[in-house]
C-alpha positions in Angstrom: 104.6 194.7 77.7 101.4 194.7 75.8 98.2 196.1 77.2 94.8 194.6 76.0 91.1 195.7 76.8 89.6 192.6 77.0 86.7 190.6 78.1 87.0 188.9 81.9 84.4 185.9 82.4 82.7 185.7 85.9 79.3 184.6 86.9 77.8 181.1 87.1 77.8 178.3 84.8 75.3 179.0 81.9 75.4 182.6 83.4 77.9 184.8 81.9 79.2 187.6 83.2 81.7 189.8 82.0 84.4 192.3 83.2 85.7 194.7 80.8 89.7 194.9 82.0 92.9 195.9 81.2 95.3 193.3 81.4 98.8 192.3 80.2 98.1 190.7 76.8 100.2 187.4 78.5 98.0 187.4 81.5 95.3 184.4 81.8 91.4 185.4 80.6 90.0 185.6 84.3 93.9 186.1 86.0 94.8 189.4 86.8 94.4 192.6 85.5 95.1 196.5 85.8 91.8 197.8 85.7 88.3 197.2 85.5 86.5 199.7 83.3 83.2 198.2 82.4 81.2 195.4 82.6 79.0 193.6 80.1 75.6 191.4 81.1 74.9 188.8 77.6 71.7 187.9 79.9 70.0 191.2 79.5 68.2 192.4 76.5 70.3 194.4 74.2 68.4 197.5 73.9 69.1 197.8 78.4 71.5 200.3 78.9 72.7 198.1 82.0 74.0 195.6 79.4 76.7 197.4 78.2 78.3 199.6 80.9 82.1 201.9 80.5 83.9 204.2 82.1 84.6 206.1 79.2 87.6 208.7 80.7 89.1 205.6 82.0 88.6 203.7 78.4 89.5 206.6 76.8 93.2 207.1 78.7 94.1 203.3 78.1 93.1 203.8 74.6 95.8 206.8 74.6 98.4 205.4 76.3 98.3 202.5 73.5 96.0 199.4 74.8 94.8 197.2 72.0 91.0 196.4 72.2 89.7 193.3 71.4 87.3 192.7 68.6 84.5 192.6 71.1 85.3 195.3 73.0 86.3 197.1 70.0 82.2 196.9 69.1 81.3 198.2 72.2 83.1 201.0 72.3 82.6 201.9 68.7 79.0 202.0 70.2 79.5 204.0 73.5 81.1 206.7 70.6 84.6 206.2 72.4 86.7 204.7 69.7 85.4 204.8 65.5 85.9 200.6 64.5 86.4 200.2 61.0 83.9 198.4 59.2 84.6 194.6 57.8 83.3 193.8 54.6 83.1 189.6 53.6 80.8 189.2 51.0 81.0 185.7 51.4 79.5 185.8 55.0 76.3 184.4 54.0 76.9 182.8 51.4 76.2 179.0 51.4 79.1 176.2 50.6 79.2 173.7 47.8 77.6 171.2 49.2 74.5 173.1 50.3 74.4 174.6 47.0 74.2 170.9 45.1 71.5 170.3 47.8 69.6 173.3 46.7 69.5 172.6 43.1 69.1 168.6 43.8 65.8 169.6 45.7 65.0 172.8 43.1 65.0 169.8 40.3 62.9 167.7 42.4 60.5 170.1 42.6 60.1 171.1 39.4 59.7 168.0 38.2 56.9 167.3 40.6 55.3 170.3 39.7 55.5 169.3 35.8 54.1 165.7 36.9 50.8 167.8 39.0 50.6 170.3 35.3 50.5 167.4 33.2 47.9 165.7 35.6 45.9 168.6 35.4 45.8 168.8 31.7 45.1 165.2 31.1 41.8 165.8 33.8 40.7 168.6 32.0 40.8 166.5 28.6 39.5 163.9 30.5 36.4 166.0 31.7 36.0 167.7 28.4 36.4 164.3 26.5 34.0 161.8 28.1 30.9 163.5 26.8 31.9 162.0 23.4 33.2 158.9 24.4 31.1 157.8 27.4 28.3 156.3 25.0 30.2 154.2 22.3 32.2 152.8 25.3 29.0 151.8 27.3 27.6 150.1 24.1 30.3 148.1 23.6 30.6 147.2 27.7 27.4 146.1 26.7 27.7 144.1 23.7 31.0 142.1 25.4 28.9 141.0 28.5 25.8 139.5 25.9 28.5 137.6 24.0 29.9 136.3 27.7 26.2 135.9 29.2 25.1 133.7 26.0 28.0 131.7 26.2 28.0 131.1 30.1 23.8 129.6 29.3 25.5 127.7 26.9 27.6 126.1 29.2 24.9 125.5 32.0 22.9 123.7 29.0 25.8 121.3 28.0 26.5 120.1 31.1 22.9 119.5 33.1 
């Protein structure tokens, strides 16, 4: 027979509440068990000390006589100081998959482009501001001489026909 320290689910629906147990690892998650040794409230915040709450003596004689904590058990007693849990390293935790990654760089590209697109629209206004002092006063003398030519030719018109 295998002994577990393991996590027993009571409370209310959308209100956990646990039992910390020792049970038969073959025994159902909320069936019976040996012991109660502690109890743990998710609801609580996690710096209250009644969050967390073992009987360490009685944790510490199951741990001897060879129960097998689980993995969240395991963290709280490695924080009561009870039992040392060995640290896990994946470095790929965090890391994003491939898809996410071609997102990424699909919407990095986009934006770099759109911020080329804003630089060269800057750069043509600021020729275009330095520019027109030049080119303002040909460009208004010859809207001027194209609307003569039109306004002589429109008279011309209005003579031919009346």
């Amino acid at each position: 027979m295998s002994i577990s320290i393991r996590l027993s689910r009571g409370g209310a629906k959308k209100r956990p509440y646990y039992r910390i147990v020792v049970a038969n690892s073959r025994s159902p998650r909320d069936g019976k068990y040996l012991e109660q040794i502690g109890t743990y409230n998710p609801l609580l915040a996690k710096d209250s000390a009644e969050r967390v709450k073992i009987t360490e003596d009685r944790a510490r004689y199951w741990l001897g006589v060879g129960a097998q904590p689980t993995d969240r058990v395991a963290r709280f007693l490695d924080a009561a100081g009870i039992k040392e849990r060995a640290a896990r390293v994946n470095p790929k935790k965090g890391e994003p998959g491939e898809k996410a990654k071609e997102r990424a760089e699909e919407r990095a590209a986009k934006i770099a482009e759109a911020e080329e697109a804003a630089r060269a629209a800057e750069e043509e206004a600021k020729a275009a501001a330095a520019a027109p002092v030049a080119e303002e006063a040909p460009a208004a003398e010859e809207a001027a001489a194209e609307e003569a030519p039109a306004a002589d030719e429109a008279a011309g018109e209005e003579q031919a026909e009346g």
